[in-house]
N, CA, C and O atoms as a Tinker XYZ file with bonds, in Angstrom:
   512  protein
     1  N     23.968000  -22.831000   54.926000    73     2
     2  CA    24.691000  -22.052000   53.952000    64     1     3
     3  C     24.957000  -20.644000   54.474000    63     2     4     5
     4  O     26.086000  -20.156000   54.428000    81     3
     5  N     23.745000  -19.900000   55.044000    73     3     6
     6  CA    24.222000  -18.502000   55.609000    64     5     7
     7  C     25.407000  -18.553000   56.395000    63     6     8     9
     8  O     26.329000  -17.753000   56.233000    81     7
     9  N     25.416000  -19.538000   57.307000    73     7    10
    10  CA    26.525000  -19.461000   58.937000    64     9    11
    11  C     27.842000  -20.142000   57.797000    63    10    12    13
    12  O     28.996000  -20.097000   58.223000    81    11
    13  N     27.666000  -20.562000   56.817000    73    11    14
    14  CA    29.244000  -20.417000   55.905000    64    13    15
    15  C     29.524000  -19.398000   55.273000    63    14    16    17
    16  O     30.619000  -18.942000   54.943000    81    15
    17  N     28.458000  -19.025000   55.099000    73    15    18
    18  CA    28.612000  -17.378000   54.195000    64    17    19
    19  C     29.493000  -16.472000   54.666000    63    18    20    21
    20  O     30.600000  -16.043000   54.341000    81    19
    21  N     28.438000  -16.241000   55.806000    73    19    22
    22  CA    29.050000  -15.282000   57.304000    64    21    23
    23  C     30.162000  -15.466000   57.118000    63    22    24    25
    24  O     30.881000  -14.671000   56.514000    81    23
    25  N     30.641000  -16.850000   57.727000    73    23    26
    26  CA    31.860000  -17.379000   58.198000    64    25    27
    27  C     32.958000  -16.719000   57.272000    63    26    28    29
    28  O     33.933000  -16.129000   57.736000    81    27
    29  N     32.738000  -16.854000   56.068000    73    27    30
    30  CA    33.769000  -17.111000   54.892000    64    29    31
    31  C     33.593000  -15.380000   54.431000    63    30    32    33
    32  O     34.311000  -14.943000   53.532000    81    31
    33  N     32.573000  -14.463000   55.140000    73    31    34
    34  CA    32.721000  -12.944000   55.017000    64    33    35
    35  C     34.022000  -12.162000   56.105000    63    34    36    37
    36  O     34.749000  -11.199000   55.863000    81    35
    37  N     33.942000  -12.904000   57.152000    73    35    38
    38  CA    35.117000  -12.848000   58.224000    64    37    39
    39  C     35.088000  -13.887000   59.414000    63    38    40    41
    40  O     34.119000  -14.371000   59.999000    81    39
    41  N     36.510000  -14.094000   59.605000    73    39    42
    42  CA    36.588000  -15.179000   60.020000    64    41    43
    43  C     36.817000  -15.124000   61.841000    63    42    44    45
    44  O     36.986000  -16.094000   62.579000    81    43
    45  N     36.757000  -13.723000   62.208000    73    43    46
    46  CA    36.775000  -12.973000   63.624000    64    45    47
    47  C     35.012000  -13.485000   63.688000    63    46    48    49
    48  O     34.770000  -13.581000   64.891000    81    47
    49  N     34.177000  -13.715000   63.164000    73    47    50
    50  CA    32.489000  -13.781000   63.447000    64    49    51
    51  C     32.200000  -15.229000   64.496000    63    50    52    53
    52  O     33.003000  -16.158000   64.584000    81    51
    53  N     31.209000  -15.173000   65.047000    73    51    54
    54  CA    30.909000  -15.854000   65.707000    64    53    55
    55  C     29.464000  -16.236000   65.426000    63    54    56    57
    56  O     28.655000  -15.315000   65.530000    81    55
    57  N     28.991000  -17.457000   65.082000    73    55    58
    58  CA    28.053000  -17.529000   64.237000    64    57    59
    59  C     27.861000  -19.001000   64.608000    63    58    60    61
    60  O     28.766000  -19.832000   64.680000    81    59
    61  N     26.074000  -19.288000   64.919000    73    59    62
    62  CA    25.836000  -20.346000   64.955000    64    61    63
    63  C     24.227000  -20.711000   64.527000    63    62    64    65
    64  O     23.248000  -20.077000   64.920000    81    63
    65  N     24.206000  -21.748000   63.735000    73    63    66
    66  CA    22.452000  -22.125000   63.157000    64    65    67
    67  C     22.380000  -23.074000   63.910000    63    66    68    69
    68  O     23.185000  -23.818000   64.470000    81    67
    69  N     20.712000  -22.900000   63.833000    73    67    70
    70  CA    20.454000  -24.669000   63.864000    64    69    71
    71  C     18.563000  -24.089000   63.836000    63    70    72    73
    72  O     18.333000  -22.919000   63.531000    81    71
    73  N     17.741000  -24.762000   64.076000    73    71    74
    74  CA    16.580000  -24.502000   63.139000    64    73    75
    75  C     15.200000  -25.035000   64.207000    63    74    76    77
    76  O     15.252000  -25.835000   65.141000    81    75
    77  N     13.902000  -24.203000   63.628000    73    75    78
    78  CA    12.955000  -25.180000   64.417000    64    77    79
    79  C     12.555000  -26.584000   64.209000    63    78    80    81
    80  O     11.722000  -27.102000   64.952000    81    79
    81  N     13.159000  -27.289000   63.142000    73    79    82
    82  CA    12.624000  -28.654000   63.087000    64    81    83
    83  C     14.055000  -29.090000   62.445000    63    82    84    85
    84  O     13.913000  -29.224000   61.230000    81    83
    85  N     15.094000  -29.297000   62.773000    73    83    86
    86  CA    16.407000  -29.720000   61.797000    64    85    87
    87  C     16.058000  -30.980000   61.489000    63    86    88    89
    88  O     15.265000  -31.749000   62.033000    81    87
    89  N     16.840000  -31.108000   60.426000    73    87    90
    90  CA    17.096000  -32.499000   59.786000    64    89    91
    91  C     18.027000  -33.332000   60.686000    63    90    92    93
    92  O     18.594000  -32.953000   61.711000    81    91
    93  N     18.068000  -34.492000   60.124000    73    91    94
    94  CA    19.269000  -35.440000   61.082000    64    93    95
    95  C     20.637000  -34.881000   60.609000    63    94    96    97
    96  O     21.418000  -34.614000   61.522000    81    95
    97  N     21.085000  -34.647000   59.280000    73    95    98
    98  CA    22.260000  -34.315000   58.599000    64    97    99
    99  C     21.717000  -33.120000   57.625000    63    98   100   101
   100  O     20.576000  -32.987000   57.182000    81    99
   101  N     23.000000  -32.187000   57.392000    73    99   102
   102  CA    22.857000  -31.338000   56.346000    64   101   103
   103  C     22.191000  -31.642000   54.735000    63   102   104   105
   104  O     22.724000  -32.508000   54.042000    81   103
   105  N     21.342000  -31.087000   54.367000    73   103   106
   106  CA    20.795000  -31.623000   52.648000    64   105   107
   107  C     22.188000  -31.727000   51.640000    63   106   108   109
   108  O     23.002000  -30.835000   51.400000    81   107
   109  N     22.161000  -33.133000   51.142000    73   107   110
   110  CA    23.485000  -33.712000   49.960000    64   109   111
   111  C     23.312000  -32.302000   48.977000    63   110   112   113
   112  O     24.287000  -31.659000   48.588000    81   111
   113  N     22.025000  -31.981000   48.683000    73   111   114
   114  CA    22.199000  -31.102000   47.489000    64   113   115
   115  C     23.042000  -29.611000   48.037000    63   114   116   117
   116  O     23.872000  -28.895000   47.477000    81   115
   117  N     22.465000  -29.559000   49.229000    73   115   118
   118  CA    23.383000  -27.874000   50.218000    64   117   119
   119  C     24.871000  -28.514000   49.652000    63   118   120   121
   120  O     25.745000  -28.147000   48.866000    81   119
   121  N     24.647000  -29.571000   50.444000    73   119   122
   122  CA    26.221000  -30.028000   50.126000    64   121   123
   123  C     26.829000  -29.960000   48.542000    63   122   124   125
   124  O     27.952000  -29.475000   48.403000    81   123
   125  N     26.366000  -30.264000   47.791000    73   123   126
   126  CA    26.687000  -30.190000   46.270000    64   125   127
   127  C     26.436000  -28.842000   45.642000    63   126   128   129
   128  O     26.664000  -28.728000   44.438000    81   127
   129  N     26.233000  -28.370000   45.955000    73   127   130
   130  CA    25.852000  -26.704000   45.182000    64   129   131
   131  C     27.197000  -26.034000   45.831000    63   130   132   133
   132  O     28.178000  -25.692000   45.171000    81   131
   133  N     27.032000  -25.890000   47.493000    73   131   134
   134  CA    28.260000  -24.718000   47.805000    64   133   135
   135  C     29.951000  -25.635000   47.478000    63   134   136   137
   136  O     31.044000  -25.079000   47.377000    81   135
   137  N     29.641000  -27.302000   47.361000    73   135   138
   138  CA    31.121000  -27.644000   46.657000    64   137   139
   139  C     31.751000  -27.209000   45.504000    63   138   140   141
   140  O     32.918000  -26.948000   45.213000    81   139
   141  N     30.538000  -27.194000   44.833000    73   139   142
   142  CA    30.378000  -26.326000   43.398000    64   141   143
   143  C     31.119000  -24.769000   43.490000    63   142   144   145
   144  O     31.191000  -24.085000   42.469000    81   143
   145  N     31.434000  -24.481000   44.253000    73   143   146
   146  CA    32.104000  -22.719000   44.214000    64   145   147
   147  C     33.161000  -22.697000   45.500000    63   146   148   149
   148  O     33.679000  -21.683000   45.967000    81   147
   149  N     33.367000  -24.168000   45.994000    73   147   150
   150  CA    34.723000  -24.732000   46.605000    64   149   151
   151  C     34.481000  -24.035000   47.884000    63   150   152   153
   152  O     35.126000  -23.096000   48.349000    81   151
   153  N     33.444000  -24.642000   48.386000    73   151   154
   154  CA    32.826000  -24.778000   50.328000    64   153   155
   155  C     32.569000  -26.144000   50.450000    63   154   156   157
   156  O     31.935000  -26.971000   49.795000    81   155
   157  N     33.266000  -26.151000   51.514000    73   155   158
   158  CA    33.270000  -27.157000   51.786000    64   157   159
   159  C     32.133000  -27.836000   53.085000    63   158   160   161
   160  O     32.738000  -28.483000   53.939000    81   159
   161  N     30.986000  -27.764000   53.236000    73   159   162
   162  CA    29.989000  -28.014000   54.421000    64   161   163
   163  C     29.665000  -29.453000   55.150000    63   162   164   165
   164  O     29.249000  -29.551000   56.305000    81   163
   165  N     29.885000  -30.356000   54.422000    73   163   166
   166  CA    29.360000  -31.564000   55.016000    64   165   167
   167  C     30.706000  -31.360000   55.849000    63   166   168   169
   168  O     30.992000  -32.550000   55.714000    81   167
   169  N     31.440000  -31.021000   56.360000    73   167   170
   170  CA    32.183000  -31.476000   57.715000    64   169   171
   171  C     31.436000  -30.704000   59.031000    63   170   172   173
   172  O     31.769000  -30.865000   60.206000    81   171
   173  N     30.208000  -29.716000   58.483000    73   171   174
   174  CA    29.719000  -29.106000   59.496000    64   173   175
   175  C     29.584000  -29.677000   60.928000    63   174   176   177
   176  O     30.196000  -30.738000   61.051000    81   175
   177  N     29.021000  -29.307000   61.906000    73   175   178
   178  CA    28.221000  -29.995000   62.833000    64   177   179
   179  C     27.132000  -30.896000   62.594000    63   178   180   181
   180  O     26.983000  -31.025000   61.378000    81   179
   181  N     26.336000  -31.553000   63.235000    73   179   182
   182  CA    25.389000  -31.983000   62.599000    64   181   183
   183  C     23.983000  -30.814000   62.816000    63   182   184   185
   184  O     24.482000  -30.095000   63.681000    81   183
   185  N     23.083000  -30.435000   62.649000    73   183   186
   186  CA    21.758000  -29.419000   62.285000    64   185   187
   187  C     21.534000  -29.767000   63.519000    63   186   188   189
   188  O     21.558000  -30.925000   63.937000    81   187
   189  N     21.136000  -28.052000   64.629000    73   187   190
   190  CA    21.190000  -27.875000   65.690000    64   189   191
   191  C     19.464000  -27.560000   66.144000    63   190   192   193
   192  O     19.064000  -26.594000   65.494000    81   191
   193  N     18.612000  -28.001000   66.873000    73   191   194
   194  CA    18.006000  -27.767000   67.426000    64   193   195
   195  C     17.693000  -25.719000   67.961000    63   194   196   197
   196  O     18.540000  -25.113000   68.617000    81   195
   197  N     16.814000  -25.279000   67.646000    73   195   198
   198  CA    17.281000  -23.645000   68.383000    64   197   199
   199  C     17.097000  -23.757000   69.649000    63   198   200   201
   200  O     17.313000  -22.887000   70.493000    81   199
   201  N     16.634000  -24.985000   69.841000    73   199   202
   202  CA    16.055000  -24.744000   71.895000    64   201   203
   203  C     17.141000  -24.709000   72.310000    63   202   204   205
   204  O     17.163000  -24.158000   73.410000    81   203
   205  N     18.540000  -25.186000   71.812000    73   203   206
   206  CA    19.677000  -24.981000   72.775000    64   205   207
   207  C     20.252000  -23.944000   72.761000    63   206   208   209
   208  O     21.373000  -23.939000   73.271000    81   207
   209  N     19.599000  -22.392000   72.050000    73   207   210
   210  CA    20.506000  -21.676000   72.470000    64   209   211
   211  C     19.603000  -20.475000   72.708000    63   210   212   213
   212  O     20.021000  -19.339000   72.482000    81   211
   213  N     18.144000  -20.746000   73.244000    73   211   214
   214  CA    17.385000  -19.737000   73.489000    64   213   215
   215  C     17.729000  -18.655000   75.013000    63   214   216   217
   216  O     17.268000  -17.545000   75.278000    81   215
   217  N     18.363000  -19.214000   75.520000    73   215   218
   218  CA    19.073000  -18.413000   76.475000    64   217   219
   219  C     20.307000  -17.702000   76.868000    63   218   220   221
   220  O     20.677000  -17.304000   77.973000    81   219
   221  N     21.023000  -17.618000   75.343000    73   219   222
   222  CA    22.025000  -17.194000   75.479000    64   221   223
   223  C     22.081000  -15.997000   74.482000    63   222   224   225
   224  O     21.350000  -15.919000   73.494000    81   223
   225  N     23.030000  -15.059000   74.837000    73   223   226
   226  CA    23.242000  -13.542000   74.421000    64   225   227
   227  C     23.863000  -13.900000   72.531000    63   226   228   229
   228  O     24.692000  -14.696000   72.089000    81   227
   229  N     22.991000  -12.892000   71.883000    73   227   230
   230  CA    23.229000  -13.320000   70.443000    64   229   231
   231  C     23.482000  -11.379000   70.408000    63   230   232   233
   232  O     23.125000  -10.737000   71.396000    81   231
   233  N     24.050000  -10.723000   69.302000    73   231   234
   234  CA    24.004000   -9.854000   68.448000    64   233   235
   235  C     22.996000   -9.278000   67.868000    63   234   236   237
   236  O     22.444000   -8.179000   67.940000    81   235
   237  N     22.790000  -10.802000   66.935000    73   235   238
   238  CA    21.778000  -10.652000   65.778000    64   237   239
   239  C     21.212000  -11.958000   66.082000    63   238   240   241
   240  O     22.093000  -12.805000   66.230000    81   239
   241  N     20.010000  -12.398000   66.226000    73   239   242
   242  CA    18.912000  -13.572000   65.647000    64   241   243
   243  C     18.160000  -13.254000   64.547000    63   242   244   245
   244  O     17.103000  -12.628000   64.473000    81   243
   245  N     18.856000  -13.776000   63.679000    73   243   246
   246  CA    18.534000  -13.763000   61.975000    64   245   247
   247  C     17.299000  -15.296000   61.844000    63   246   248   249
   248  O     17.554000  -16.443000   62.212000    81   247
   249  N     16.147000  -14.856000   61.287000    73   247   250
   250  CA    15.320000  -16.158000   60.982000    64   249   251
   251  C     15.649000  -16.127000   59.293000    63   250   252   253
   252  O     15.635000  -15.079000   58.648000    81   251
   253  N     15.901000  -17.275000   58.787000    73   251   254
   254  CA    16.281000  -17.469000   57.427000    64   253   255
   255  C     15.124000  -18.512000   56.422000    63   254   256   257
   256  O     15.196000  -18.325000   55.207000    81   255
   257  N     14.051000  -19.619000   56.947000    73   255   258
   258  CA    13.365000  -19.842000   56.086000    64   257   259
   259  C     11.756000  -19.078000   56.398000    63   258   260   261
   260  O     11.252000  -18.806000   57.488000    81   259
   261  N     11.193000  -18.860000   54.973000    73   259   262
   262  CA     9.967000  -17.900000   55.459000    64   261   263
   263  C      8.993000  -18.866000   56.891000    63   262   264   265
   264  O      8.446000  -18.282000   57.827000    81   263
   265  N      8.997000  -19.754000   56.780000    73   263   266
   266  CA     7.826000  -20.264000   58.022000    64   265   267
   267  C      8.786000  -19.921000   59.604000    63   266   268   269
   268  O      8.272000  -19.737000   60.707000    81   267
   269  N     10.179000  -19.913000   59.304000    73   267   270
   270  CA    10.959000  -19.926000   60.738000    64   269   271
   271  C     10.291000  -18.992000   61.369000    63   270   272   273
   272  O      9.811000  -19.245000   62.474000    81   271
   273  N     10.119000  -17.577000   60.701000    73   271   274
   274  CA    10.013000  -16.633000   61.383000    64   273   275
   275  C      8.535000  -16.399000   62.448000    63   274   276   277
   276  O      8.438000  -15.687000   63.448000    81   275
   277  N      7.556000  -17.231000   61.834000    73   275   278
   278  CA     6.051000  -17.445000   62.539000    64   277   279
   279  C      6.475000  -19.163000   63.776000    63   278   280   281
   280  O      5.937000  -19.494000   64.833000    81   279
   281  N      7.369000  -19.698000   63.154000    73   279   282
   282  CA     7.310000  -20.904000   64.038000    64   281   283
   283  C      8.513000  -20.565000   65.183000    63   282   284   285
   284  O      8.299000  -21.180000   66.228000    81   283
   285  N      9.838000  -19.648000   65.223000    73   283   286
   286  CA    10.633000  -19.433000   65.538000    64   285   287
   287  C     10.139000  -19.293000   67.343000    63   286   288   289
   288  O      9.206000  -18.571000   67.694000    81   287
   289  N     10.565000  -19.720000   67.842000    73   287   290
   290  CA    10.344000  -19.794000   69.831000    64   289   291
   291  C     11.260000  -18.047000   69.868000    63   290   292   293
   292  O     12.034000  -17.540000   69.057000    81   291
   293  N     10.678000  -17.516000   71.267000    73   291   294
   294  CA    10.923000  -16.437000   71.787000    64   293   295
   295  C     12.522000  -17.020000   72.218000    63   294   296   297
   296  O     12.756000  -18.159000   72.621000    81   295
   297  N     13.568000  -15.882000   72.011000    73   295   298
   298  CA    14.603000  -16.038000   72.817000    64   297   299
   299  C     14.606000  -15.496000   73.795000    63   298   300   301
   300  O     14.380000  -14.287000   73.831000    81   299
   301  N     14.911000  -16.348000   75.100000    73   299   302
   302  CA    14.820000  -15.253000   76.093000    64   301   303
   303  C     15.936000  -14.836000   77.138000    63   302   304   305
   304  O     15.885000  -14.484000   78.317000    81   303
   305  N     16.852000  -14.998000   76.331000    73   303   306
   306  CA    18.550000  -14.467000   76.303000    64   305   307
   307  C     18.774000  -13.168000   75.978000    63   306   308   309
   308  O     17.819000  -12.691000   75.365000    81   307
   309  N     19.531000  -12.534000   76.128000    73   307   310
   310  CA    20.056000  -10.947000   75.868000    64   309   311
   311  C     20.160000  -10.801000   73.971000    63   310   312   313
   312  O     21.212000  -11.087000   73.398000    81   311
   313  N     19.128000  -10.408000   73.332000    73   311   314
   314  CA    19.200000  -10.517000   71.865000    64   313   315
   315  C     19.061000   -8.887000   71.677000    63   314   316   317
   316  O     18.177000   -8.158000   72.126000    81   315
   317  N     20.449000   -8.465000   70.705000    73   315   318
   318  CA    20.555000   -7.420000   70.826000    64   317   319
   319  C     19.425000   -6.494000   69.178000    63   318   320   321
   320  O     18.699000   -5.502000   69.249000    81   319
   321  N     19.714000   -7.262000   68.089000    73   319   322
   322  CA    19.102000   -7.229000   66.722000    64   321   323
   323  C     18.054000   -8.772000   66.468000    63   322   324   325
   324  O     18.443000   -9.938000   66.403000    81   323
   325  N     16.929000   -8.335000   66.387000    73   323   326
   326  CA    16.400000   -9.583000   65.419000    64   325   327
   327  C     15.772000   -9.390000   63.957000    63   326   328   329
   328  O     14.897000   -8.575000   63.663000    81   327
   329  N     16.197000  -10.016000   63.372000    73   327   330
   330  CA    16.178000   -9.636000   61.903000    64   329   331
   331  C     15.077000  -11.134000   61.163000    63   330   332   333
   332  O     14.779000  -12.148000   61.793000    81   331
   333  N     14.704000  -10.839000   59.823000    73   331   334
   334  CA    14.311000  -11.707000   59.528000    64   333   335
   335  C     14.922000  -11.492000   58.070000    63   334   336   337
   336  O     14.846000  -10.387000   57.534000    81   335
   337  N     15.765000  -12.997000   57.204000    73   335   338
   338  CA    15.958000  -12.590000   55.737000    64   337   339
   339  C     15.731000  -13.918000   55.395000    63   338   340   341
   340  O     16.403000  -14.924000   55.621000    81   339
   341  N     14.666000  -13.758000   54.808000    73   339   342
   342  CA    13.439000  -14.893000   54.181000    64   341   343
   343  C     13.907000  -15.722000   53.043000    63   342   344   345
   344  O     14.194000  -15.178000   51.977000    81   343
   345  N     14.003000  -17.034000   53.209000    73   343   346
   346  CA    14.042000  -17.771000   51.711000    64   345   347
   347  C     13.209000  -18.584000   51.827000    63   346   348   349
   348  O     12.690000  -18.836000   52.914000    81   347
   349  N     12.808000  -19.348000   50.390000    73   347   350
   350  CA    12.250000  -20.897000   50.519000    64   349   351
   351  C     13.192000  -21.754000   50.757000    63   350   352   353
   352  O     14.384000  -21.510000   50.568000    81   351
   353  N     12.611000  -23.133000   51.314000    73   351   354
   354  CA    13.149000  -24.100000   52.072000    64   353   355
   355  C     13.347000  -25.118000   50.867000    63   354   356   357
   356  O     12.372000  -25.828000   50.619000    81   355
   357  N     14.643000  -25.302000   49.978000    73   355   358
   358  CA    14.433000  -25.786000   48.727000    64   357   359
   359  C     14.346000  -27.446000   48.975000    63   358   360   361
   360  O     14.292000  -28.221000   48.019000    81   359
   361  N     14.340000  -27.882000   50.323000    73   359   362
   362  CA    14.591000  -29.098000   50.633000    64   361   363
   363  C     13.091000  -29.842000   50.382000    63   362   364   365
   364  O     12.968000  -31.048000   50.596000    81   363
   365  N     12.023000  -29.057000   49.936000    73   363   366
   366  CA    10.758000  -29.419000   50.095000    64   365   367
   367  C     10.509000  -29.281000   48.586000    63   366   368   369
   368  O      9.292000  -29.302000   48.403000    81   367
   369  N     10.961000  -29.192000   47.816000    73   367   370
   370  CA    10.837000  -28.949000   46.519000    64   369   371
   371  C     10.447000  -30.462000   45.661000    63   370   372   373
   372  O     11.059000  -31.450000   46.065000    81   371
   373  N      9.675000  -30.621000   44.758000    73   371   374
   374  CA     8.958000  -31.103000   43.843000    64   373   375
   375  C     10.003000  -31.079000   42.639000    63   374   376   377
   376  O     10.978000  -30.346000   42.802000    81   375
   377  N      9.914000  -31.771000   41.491000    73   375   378
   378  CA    10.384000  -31.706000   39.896000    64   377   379
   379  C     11.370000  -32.180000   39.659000    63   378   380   381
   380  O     12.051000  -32.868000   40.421000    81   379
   381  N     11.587000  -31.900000   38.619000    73   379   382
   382  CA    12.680000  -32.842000   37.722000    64   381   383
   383  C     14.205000  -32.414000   38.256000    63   382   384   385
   384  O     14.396000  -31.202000   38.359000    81   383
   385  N     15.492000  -33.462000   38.663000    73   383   386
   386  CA    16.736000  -33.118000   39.162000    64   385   387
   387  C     16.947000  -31.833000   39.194000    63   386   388   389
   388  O     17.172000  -31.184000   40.216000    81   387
   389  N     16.859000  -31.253000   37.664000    73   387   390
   390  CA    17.309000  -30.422000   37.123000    64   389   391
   391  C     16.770000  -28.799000   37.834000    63   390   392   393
   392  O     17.261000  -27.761000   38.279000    81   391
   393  N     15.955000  -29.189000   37.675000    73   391   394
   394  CA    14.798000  -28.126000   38.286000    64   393   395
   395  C     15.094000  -27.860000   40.151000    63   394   396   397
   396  O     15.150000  -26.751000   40.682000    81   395
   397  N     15.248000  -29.219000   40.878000    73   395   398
   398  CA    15.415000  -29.243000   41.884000    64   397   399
   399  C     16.839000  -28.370000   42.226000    63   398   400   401
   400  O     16.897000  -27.437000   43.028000    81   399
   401  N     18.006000  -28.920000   41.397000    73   399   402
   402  CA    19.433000  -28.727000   41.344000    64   401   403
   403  C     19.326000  -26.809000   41.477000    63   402   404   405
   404  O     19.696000  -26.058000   42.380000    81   403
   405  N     18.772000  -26.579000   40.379000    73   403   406
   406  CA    18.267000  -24.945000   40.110000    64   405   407
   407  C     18.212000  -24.130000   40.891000    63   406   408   409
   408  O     18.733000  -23.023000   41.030000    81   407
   409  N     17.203000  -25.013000   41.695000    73   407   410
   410  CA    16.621000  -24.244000   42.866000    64   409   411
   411  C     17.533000  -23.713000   44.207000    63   410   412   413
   412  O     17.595000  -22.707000   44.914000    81   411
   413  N     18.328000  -25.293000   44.077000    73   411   414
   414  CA    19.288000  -25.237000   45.563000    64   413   415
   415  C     20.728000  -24.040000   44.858000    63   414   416   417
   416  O     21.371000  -23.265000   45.567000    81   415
   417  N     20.880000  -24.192000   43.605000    73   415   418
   418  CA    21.795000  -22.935000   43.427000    64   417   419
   419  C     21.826000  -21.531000   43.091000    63   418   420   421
   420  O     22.815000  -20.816000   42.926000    81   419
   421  N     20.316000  -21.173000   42.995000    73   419   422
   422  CA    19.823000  -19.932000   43.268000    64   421   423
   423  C     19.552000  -19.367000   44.547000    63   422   424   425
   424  O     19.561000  -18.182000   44.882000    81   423
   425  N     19.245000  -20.659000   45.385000    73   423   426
   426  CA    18.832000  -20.341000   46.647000    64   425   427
   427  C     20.589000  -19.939000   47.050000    63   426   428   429
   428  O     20.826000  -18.763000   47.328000    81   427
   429  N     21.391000  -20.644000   47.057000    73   427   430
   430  CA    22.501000  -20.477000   47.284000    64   429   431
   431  C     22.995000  -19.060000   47.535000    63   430   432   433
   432  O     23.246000  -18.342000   48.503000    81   431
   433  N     23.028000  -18.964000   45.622000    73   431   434
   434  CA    23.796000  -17.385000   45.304000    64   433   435
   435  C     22.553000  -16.030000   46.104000    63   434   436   437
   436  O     22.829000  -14.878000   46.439000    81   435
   437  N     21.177000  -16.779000   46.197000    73   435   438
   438  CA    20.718000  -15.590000   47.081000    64   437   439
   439  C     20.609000  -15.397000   48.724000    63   438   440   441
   440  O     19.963000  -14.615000   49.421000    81   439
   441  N     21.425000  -16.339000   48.987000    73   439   442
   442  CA    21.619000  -16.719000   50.247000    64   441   443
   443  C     22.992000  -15.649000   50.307000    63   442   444   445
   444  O     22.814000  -14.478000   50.643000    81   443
   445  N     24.285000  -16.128000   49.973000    73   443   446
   446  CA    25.271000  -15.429000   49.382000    64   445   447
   447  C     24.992000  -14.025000   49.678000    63   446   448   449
   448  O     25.342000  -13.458000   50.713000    81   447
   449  N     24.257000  -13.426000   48.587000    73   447   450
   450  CA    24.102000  -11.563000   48.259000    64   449   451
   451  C     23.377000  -11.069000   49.671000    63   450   452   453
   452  O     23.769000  -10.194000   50.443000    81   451
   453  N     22.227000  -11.885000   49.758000    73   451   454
   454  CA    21.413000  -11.237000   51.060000    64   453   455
   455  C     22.416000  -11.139000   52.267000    63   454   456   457
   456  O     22.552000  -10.122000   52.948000    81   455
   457  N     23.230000  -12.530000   52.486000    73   455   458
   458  CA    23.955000  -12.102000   53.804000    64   457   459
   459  C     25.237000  -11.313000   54.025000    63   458   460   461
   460  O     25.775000  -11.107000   55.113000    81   459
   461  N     25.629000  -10.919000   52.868000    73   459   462
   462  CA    27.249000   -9.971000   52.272000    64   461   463
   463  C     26.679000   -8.713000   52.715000    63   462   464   465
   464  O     27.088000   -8.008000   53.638000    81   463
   465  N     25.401000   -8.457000   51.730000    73   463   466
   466  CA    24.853000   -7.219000   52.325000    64   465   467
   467  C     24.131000   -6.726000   53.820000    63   466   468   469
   468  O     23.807000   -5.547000   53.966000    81   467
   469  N     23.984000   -7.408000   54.551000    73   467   470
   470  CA    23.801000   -8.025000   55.766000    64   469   471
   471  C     24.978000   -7.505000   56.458000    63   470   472   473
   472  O     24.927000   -6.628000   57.320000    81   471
   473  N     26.120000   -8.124000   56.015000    73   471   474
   474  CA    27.175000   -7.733000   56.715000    64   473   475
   475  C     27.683000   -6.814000   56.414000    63   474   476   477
   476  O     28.075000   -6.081000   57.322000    81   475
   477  N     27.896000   -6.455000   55.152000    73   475   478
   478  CA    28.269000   -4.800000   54.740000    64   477   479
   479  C     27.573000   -3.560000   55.774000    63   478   480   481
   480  O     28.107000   -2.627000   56.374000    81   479
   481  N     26.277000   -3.968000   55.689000    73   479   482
   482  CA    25.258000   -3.302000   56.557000    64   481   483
   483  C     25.600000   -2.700000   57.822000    63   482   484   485
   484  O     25.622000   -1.529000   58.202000    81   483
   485  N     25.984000   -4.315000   58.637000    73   483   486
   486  CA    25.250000   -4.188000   59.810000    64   485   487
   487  C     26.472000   -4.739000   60.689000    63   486   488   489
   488  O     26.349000   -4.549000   61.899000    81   487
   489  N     27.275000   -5.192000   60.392000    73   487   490
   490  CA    28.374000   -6.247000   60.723000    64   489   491
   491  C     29.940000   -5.046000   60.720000    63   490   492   493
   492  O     30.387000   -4.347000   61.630000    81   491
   493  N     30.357000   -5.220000   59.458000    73   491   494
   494  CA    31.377000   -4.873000   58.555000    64   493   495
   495  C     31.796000   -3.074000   58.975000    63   494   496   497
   496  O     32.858000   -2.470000   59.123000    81   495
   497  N     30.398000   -2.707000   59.049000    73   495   498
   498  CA    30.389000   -0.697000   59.614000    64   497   499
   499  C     30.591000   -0.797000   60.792000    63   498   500   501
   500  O     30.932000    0.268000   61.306000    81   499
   501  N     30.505000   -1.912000   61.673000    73   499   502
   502  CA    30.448000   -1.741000   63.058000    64   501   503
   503  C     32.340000   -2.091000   63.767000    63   502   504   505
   504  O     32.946000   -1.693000   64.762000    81   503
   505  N     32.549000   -2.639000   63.077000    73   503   506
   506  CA    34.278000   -3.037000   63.352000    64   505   507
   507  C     35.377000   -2.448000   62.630000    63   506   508   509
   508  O     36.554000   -2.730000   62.852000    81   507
   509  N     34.968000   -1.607000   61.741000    73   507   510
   510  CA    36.261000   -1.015000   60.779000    64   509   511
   511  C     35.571000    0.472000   61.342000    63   510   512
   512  O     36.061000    1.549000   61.000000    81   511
């Protein structure tokens, strides 16, 4: 959801995830929440491994779920910012649809605000 966020903040960005333990495919519910506000994600890539890009020159290495940032491997590529902006991993979540559903669209909209301001920040001041 962040690397669509980004994406869909400007479309000059260059932006790529992928995680310390990915899934085989993106979560149906990721997928159903950001369709919900007309993103479109399941055409993504499929969920990237980070070992493939520990050697290459990044900007920013942003860690995005709270355990990434303790499990996250050293990059040892030219990393100019490393940042950490923490969520829970709603894919591990417990309870009723409803509750579950909740979760993945809060996580969403705070996925959303954290990375706008992110880029307002840190991104957005640096090119205008």
């Amino acid at each position: 959801m962040a690397e669509t966020f980004l994406r869909s903040f400007d479309k000059t960005l260059q932006v790529y995830s992928a995680g310390t333990y990915p899934s085989d495919k993106i979560h149906p519910l990721a997928v159903y929440v950001m369709n919900e506000i007309g993103i479109e994600i399941s055409d993504n890539a499929i969920p990237k491994n980070v070992d493939l890009f520990l050697k290459d020159e990044f900007n920013y290495v942003i860690t995005v779920c709270d355990d990434a940032k303790e499990t996250c491997p050293a990059f040892i590529g030219n990393v100019k910012n490393r940042m950490h902006i923490g969520f829970n991993d709603p894919s591990h979540l417990n309870g009723s649809n409803e509750y579950v559903m909740n979760e993945f669209r809060r996580l969403r909209d705070e996925i959303k605000q954290k990375f706008y301001e992110f880029y307002l920040d840190n991104i957005n001041l640096k090119i205008n």
